[in-house]
C-alpha positions in Angstrom: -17.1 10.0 25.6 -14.5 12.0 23.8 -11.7 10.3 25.4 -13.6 7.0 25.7 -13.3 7.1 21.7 -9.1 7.6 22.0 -9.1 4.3 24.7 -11.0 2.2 22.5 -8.6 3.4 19.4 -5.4 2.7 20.6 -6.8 -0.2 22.7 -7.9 -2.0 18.7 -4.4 -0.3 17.7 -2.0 -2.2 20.0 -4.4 -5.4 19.1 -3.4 -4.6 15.4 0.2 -4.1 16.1 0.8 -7.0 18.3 -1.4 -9.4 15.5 1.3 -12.2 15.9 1.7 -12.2 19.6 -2.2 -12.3 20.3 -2.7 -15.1 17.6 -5.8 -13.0 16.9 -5.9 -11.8 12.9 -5.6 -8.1 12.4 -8.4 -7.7 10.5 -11.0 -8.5 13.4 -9.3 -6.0 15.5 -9.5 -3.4 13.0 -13.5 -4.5 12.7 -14.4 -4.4 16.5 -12.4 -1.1 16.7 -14.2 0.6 14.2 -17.9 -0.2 15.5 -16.7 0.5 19.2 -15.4 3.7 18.2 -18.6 5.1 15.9 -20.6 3.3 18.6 -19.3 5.7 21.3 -19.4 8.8 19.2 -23.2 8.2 18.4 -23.7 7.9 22.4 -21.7 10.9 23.4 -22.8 12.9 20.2 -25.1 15.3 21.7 -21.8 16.1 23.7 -19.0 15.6 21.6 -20.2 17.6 18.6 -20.7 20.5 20.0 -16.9 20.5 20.7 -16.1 21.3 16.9 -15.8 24.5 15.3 -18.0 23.2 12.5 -21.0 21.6 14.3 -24.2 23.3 14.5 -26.0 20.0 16.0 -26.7 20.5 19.3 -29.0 17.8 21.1 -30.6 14.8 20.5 -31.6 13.1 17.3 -29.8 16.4 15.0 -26.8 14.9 16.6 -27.4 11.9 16.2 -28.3 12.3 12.5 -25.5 14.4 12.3 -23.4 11.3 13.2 -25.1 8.8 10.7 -25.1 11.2 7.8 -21.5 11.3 8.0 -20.7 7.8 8.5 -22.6 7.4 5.0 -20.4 9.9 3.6 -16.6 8.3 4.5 -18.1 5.0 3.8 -18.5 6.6 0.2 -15.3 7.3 0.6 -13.9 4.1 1.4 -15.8 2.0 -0.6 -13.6 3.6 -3.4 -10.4 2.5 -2.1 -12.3 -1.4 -1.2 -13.3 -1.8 -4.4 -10.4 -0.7 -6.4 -8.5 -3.2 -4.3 -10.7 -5.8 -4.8 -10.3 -5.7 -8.5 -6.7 -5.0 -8.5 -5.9 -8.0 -6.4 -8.2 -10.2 -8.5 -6.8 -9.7 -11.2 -3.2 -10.3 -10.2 -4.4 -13.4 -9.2 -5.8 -14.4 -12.2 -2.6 -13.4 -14.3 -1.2 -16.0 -11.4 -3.7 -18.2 -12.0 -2.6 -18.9 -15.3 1.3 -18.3 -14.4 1.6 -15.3 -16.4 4.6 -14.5 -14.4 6.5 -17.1 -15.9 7.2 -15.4 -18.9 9.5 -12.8 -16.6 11.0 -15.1 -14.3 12.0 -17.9 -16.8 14.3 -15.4 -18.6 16.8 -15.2 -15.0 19.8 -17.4 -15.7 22.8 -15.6 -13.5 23.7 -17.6 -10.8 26.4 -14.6 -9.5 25.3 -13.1 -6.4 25.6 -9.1 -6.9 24.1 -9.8 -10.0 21.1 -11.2 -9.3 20.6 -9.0 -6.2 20.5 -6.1 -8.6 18.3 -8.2 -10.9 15.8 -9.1 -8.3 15.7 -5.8 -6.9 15.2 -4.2 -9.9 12.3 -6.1 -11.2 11.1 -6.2 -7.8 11.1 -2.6 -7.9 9.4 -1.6 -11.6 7.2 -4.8 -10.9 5.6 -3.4 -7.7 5.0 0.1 -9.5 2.6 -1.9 -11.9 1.0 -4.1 -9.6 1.7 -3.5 -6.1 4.5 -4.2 -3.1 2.4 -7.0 -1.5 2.0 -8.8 -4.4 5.0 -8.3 -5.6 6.8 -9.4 -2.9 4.8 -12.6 -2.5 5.7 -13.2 -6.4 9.2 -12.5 -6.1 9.5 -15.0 -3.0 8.1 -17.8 -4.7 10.5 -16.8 -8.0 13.6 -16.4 -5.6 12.8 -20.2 -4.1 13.3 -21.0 -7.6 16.4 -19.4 -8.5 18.3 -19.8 -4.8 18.8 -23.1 -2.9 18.8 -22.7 1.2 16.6 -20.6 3.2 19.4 -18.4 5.3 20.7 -17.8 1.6 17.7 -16.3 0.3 17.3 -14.2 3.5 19.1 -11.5 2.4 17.6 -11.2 -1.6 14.1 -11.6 0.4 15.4 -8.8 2.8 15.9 -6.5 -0.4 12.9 -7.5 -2.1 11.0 -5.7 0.8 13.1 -2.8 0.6 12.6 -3.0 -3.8 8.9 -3.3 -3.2 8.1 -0.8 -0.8 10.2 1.8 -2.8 8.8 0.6 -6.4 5.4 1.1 -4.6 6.3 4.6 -3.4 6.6 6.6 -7.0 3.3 4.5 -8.6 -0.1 5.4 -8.1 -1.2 1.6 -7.9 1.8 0.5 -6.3 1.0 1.1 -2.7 -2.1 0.9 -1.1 -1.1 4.6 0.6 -0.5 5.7 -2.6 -3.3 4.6 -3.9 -5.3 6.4 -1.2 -3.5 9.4 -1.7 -4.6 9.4 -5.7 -8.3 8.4 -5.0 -9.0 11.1 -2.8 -7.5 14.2 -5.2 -4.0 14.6 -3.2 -1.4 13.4 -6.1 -1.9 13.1 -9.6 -0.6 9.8 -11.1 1.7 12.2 -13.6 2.7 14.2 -10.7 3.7 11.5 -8.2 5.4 9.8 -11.0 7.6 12.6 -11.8 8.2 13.8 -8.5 9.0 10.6 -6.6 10.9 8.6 -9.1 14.5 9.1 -8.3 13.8 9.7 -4.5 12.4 6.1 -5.0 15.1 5.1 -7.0 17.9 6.5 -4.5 15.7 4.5 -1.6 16.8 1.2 -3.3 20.2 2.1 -4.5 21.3 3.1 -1.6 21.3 -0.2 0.1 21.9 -2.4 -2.6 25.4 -0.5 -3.4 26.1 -0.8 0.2 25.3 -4.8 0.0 27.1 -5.5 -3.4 30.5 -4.9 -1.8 29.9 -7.9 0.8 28.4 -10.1 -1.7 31.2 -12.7 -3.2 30.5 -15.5 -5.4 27.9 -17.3 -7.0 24.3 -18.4 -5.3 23.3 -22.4 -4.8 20.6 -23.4 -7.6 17.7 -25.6 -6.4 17.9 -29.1 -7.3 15.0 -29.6 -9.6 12.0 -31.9 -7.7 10.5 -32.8 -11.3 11.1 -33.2 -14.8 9.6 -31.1 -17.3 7.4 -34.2 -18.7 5.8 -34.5 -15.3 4.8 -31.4 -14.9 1.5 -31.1 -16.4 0.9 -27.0 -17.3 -2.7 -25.7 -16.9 -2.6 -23.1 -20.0 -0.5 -22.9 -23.2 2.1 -20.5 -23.6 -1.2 -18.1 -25.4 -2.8 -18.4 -22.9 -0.4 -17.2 -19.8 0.4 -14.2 -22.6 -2.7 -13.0 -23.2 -3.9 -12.7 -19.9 -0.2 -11.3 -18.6 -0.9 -8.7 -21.2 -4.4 -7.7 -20.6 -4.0 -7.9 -17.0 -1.1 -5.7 -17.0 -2.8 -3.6 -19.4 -6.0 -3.4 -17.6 -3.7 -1.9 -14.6 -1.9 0.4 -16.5 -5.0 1.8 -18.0 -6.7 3.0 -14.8 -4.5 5.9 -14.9 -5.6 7.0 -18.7 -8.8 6.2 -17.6 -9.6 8.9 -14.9 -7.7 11.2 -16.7 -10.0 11.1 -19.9 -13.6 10.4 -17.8 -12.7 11.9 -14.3 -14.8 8.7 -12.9 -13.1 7.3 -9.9 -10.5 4.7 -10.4 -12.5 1.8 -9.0 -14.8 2.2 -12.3 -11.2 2.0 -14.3 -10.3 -0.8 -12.5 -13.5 -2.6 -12.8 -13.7 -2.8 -16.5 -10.8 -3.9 -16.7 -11.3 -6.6 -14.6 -14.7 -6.9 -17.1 -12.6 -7.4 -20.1 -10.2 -9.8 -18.3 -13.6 -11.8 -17.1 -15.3 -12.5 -20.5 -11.4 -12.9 -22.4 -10.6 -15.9 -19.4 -14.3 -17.3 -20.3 -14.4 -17.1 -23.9 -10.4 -19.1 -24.3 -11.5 -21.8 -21.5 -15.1 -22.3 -23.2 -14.2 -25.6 -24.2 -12.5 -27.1 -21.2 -14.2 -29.3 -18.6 -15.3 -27.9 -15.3 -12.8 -29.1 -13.5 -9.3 -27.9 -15.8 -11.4 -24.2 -16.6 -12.9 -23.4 -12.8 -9.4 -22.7 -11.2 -8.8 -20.5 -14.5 -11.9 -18.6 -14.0 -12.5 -15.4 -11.8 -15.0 -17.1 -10.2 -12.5 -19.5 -9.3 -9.4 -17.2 -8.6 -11.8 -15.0 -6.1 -11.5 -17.9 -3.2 -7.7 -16.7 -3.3 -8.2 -12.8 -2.7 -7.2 -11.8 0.6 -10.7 -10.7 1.7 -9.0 -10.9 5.0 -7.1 -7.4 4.4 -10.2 -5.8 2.4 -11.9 -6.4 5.6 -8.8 -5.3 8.0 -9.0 -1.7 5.1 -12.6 -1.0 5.4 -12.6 -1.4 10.0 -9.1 0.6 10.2 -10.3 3.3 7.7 -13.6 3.7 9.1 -12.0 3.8 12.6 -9.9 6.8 11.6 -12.5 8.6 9.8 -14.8 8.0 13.1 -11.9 10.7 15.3 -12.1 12.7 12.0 -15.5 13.7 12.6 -14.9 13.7 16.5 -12.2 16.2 15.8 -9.3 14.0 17.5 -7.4 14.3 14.3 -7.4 18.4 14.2 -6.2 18.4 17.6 -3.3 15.8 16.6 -2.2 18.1 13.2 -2.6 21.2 15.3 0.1 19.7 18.0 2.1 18.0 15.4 2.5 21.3 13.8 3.4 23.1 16.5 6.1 21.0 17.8 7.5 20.0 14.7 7.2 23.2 12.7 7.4 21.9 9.1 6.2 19.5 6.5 9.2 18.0 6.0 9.6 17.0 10.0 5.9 15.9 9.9 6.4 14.0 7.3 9.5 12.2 7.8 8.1 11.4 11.5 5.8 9.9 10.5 7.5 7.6 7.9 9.6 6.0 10.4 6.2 5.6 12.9 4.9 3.6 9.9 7.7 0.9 10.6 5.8 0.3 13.8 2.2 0.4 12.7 0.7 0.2 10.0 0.8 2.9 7.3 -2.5 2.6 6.3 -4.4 4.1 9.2 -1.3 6.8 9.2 -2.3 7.9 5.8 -5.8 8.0 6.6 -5.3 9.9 9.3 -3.2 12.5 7.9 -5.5 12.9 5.1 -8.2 13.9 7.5 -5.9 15.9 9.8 -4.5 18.2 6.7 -7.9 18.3 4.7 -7.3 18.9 0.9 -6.4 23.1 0.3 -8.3 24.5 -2.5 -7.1 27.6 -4.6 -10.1 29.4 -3.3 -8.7 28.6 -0.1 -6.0 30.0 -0.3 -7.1 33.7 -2.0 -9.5 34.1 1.7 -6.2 33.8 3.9 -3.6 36.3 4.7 0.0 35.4 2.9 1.5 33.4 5.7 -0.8 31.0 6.6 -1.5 31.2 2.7 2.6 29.8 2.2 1.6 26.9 4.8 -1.5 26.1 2.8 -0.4 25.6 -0.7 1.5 23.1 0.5 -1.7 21.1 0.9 -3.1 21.6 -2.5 -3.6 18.6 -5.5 0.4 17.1 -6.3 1.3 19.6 -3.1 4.5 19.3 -1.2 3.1 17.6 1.8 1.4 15.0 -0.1 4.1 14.1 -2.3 6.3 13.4 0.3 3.9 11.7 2.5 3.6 9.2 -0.1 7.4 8.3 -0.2 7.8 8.8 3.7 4.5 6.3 4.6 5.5 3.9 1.8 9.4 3.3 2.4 9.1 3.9 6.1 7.8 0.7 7.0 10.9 -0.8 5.7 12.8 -0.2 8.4 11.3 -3.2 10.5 9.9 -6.2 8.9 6.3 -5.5 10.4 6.3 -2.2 9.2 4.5 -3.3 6.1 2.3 -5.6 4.2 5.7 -6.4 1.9 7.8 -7.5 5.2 5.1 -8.9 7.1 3.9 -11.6 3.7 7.6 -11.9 3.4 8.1 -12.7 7.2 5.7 -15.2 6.7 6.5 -16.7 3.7 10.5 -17.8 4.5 10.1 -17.2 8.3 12.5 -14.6 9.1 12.5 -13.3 12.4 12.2 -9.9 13.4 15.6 -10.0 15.2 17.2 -11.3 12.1 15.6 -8.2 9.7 16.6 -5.6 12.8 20.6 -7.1 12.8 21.0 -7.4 8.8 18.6 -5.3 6.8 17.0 -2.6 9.0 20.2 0.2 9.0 20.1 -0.5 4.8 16.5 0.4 4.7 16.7 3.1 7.0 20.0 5.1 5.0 18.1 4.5 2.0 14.6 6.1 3.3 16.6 9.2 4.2 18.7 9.5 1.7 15.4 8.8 -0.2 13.9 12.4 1.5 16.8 14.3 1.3 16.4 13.9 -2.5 13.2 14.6 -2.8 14.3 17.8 -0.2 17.1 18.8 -2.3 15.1 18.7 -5.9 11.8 20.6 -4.7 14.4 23.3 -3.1 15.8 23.5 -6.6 12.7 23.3 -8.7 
C-alpha cells in the first residue's frame, strides 16, 4: 500500500504534466489523484503507519482515525491558501470588470522597441508583486495586443512578460501562489521576503532584458484601431474604474498590515477586503438597471474566477499532504539531503524541476519534507545538526530561497508556470518556439538570480 500510494501519485502527476496532450483539464487529475491517494492510505493504514517514527496507532479503527483526523487538519490548512485565492482573484477581476487597468495602460505612448520592452517588463514586474504573475500576465497580454500589431512581433514582449511576472511574483508575498503558501504557513514574513528577495528578483529580469535590448532595432507596428471612440460605449465613468482600481489595490496591499497587527490568517485580510470592495461596487451601481450593474457586480464577476485552478490547488495540495502523513516526503528530504549536501543545491534543483511540473505541488511538498524549525528546536540538538536547522526557521535561508528558486524556475519552459502556460494560450506560442528564443534568457537570469541572493546572505 505504501508504494501503491507513490504509483497512483506520479501516475495523477504525469496526467497533470501532459494536461495538453491528454485534452483532459489538469484540475480533474489533480482531483482523482488526491482521493486515490488518501483512499489507499486509509486501506493500508493499519500497515503503513506503523512505518513512521511518530505513529503510535497500530491496528484497526485507531489507524484509521488516525488517518481521518489528519486529513481534517491539512484541509485546515489548505482551506487558507483556497480562500485567500478565491478572494484575491475576485477581486482582480472586479478591478477588470470595470477596466481599472486602463488608467495604467492608457499612459504607454513609445512605439521604440527597447523601450517598451523595458516598459512592459517593468510594469509587468511591480504589477505582479501587487496582484499576482497569472493575472498579470493575462493583463499585460491583452494590453500588449493593444500597443503591438502582428502576433510573431508580440512573441518576444509576451516571452518577457513571463519572465517579468514570474520574477515580480518571486520577492511579493501575494505575487506568487508559492509565495503565498510560503507566508500562510509561517516560513517568510512579508517584510522579510521583501527585503531579501528584491534585487535577486530584480537581477532575474535584468539579466535578460539587457541581453535582449542589444538585438532589438527600431520601432514596433501599432494596431490599426477596429473602432472609433464614439462607438465604443464604456460601462463605468472614469470614477468609477478609479475607485475601484484604488480599493482594489488597496484591499491587496492591506493583507500584509493586516496580519501583522491581528496575527489572523491572511484569508480573513483578504476577505474584508473583498467586503469593502462588495458593498462600495453595490452602493455606486444602486441606480443602474439589471442588466448595465450585474456584470459590475461581484456576483456577476464570480462566473469569471478560474474555479478551475482553486479546484486543480485544493486535489494537488491534498495529494501531497496525503505522502506527508505517509511519510513519503521524509524519505524524499532525507535522500535529497544526502546527495545534494546543501540548501542552496536543494533549492536551486528544485527550481529548474519546477519548469517541468508544476511549482505548486513542489512547494507543498518541501514544506512538508523540511517541517518549520522552532527556536526550541533548535536549543534540544547538538550544534551541528543545530547549524542545518536554523536554516529552517520563520524568514530562514532555505525558505527564502525556495521562494525565488520555485517562482522563477518555471520560467525556463513555457509550461513551467501558470504565467507561460495563460500566456501559451492566449497568443499561441509553441513550446519549441519559447525553448529556441526565450528559455537560455530565463534560465541566465534564474541563476544569476541565486547567485545574488548567494552572494548577499554570504555577506550579511
Amino acid at each position: 500500500m505504501y508504494a501503491l500510494m507513490a504509483v497512483v501519485f506520479i501516475i495523477g502527476y504525469l496526467g497533470i504534466a501532459l494536461e495538453h496532450p491528454l485534452k483532459i483539464d489538469k484540475a480533474a487529475s489533480a482531483i482523482v489523484t488526491a482521493v486515490l491517494t488518501w483512499t489507499v492510505l486509509v486501506l493500508g493504514a493499519e500497515h503503513i503507519l506503523p512505518l513512521m517514527e511518530s505513529a503510535t496507532h497500530g491496528h484497526g479503527a485507531n489507524a484509521t482515525g488516525t488517518v481521518v483526523a489528519e486529513l481534517r487538519h491539512h484541509l485546515g490548512e489548505i482551506s487558507e491558501i483556497l480562500f485567500f485565492l478565491l478572494g484575491a482573484m475576485t477581486i482582480v477581476e472586479l478591478i477588470d470588470s470595470h477596466e481599472g487597468f486602463k488608467v495604467i495602460t492608457d499612459r504607454i505612448q513609445t512605439r521604440k522597441r527597447v523601450h517598451l520592452l523595458w516598459i512592459v517588463s517593468l510594469l509587468t514586474f511591480f504589477l505582479s508583486a501587487v496582484l499576482d504573475n497569472l493575472t498579470t500576465t493575462i493583463v499585460m497580454v491583452s494590453l500588449l495586443r493593444k500597443l503591438v500589431r502582428g502576433r510573431p512581433e508580440r512573441c518576444l514582449y509576451v516571452g518577457m512578460v513571463v519572465i517579468a511576472a514570474n520574477a515580480g511574483g518571486a520577492w511579493s508575498p501575494i505575487g506568487d501562489v508559492t509565495t503565498t503558501m510560503l507566508w500562510i504557513g509561517s516560513q517568510i514574513t512579508a517584510s522579510g521576503v521583501i527585503v531579501s528577495l528584491f534585487l535577486p528578483s530584480l537581477i532575474c529580469l535584468l539579466v535578460p532584458l539587457l541581453i535582449l535590448s542589444f538585438n532589438l532595432k527600431g520601432e514596433a507596428p501599432r494596431p490599426r484601431p477596429l473602432e472609433t471612440p464614439e462607438s465604443r460605449r464604456d460601462p463605468t465613468t472614469a470614477f468609477e474604474r478609479n475607485l475601484v482600481l484604488g480599493l482594489g489595490l488597496g484591499a491587496l496591499l492591506f493583507v500584509p498590515v493586516f496580519k501583522t497587527v491581528t496575527h489572523l490568517p491572511p484569508y480573513m485580510g483578504i476577505l474584508l477586503g473583498l467586503g469593502v470592495l462588495w458593498v462600495a461596487t453595490e452602493i455606486i451601481h444602486r441606480h443602474k438597471n439589471a442588466e448595465d450593474k450585474h456584470p459590475l457586480s461581484v456576483v456577476g464577476v464570480l462566473r469569471k474566477v478560474d474555479t478551475p485552478s482553486v479546484l486543480f490547488f485544493l486535489g494537488i495540495l491534498l495529494a501531497v499532504s496525503s505522502l506527508a502523513t505517509a511519510g513519503h516526503l521524509t524519505q524524499v528530504a532525507t535522500l535529497l539531503r544526502e546527495s545534494l549536501g546543501n540548501i542552496y543545491a536543494i533549492n536551486y534543483a528544485i527550481g529548474l524541476l519546477s519548469a517541468v511540473v508544476d511549482n505548486v505541488p513542489l512547494v507543498a511538498g518541501a514544506m512538508k519534507m523540511y517541517p518549520l524549525a522552532s527556536p526550541e528546536s533548535l536549543a534540544a540538538v547538538t550544534s551541528v545538526e543545530g547549524t542545518w536547522l536554523s536554516q529552517f526557521v520563520t524568514d530562514g535561508t532555505f525558505w527564502e530561497l525556495l521562494a525565488f528558486c520555485a517562482g522563477t524556475g518555471g520560467s525556463s519552459l513555457i509550461i513551467g508556470s501558470a504565467a507561460g502556460v495563460a500566456a501559451m494560450g492566449m497568443e499561441r506560442i509553441s513550446f519549441i518556439w519559447y525553448l529556441k528564443r526565450i528559455t537560455l534568457l530565463a534560465f541566465l537570469g534564474y541563476t544569476a538570480g541565486a547567485a545574488t541572493y548567494i552572494v548577499l546572505h554570504a555577506l550579511s
